[in-house]
C-alpha positions in Angstrom: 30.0 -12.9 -40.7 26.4 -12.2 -41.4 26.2 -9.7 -38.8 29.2 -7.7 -40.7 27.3 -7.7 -43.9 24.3 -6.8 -42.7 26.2 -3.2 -40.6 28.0 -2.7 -44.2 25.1 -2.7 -46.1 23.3 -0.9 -43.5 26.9 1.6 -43.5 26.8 2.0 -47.9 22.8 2.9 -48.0 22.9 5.0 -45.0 26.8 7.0 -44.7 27.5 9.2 -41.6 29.0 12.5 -42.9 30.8 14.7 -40.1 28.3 17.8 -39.1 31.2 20.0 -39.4 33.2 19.8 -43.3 31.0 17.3 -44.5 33.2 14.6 -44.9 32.2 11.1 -45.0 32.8 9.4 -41.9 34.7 6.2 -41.3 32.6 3.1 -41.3 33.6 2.2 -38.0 32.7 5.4 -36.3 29.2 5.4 -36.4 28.5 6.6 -33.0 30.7 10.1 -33.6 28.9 13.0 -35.4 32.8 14.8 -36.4 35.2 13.5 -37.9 38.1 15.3 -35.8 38.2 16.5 -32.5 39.1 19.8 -34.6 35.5 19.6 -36.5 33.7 19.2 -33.2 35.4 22.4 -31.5 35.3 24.4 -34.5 31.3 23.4 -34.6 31.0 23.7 -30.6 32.4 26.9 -30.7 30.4 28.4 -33.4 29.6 31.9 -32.9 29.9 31.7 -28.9 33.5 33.8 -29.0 33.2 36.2 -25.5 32.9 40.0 -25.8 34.5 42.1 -23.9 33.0 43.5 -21.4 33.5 47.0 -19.8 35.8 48.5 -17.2 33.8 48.9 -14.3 35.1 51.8 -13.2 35.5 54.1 -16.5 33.4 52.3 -18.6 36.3 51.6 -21.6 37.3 48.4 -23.0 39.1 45.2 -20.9 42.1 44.0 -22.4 41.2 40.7 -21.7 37.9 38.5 -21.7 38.4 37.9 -18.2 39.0 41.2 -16.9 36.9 43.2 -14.5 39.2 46.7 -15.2 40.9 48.1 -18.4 44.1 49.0 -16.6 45.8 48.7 -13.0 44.7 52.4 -12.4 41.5 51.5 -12.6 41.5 48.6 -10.2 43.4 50.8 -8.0 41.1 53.6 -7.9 37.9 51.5 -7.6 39.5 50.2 -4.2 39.4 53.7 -2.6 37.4 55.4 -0.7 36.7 58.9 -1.8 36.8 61.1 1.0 37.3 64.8 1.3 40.4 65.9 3.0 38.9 67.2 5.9 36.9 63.8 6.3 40.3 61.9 6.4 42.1 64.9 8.9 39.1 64.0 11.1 39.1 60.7 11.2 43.3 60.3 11.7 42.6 62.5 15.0 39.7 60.6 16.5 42.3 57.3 15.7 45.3 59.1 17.1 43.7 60.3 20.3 41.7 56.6 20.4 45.1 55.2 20.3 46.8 57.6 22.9 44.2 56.4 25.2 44.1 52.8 24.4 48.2 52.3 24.4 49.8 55.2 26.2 47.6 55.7 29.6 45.7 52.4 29.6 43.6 53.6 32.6 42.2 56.4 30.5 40.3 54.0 27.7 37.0 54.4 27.8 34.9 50.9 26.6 31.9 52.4 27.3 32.5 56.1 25.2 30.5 56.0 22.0 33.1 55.7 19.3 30.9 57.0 16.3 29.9 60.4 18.8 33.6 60.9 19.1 34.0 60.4 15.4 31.7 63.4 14.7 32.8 65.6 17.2 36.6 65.4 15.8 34.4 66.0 12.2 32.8 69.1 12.6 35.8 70.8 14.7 35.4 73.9 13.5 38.4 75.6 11.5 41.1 77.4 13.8 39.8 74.8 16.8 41.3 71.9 18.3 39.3 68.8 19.9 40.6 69.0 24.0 40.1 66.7 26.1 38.8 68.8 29.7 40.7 66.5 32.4 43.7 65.5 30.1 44.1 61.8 29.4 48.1 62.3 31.6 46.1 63.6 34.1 43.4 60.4 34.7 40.8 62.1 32.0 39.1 59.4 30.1 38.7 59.5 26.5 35.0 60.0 26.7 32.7 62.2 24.5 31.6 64.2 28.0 35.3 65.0 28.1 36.1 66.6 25.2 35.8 70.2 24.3 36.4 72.7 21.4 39.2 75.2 22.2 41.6 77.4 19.6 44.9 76.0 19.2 46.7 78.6 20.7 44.2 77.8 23.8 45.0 74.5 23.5 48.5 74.9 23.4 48.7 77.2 26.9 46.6 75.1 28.9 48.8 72.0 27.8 48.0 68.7 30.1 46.2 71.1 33.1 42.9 71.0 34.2 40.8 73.5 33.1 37.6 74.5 35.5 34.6 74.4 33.0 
């Protein structure tokens, strides 16, 4: 019983008040600083509310505070890859002839043709031209870089899958 006097006394010259409202705080809880769980988010939370931050793509403002991109447009476009058209004409025709190589006449894939030369000669075709391949790939021709040739598509079209002498 002495002990209890003594913490009351102690309790009535020195009160706890909650760092939030102010209130006076409950003899018992001398430990807690708040008097609610309310007070101490309300005080935790104190100026610390999230911004939001910008689109990274156009620069306007997230919907949300979680958001990396205003709108689904803008996650959309960030995703591709802006190439010009004759960039992506080039590369679908090194991929198509790659593949006709590969899947259609096994025997005329090439593991040791350097993909990225291929790549650049289907890129700077020039207009009115067509890549060839020399020996065609029905024919036993590999789908090498040595064996491909620039020829105008109505060339292309007459000589067909024969073997032109270079």
């Amino acid at each position: 019983m002495a002990i209890k006097k003594k913490w009351e006394k102690y309790y009535t010259d020195n009160p706890s008040y909650c760092k939030m409202c102010n209130a006076l705080l409950p003899q018992g809880k001398t430990r807690n600083v708040f008097c609610s769980s309310s007070c101490a988010a309300t005080f935790n939370n104190k100026n610390k509310r999230k911004k939001r931050s910008a689109c990274l793509f156009c620069g306007g403002e997230n919907k949300t505070l979680t958001a990396k991109y205003c709108s689904i447009e803008c996650s959309a476009s960030s995703r591709k890859k802006h190439f010009s058209i004759e960039q992506k004409r080039a590369k679908n025709a090194a991929a198509q002839a790659a593949y006709r190589a590969k899947h259609k006449n096994v025997r005329s894939y090439d593991p040791t043709a350097d993909r990225a030369t291929i790549k650049t000669i289907y890129a700077n075709c020039p207009e009115g031209y067509e890549v060839d391949h020399i020996i065609p790939l029905s024919k036993g021709g590999k789908h090498h870089e040595s064996n491909l040739q620039y020829l105008t598509v109505s060339e292309n079209r007459k000589k067909s899958n024969k073997i032109q002498p270079r």
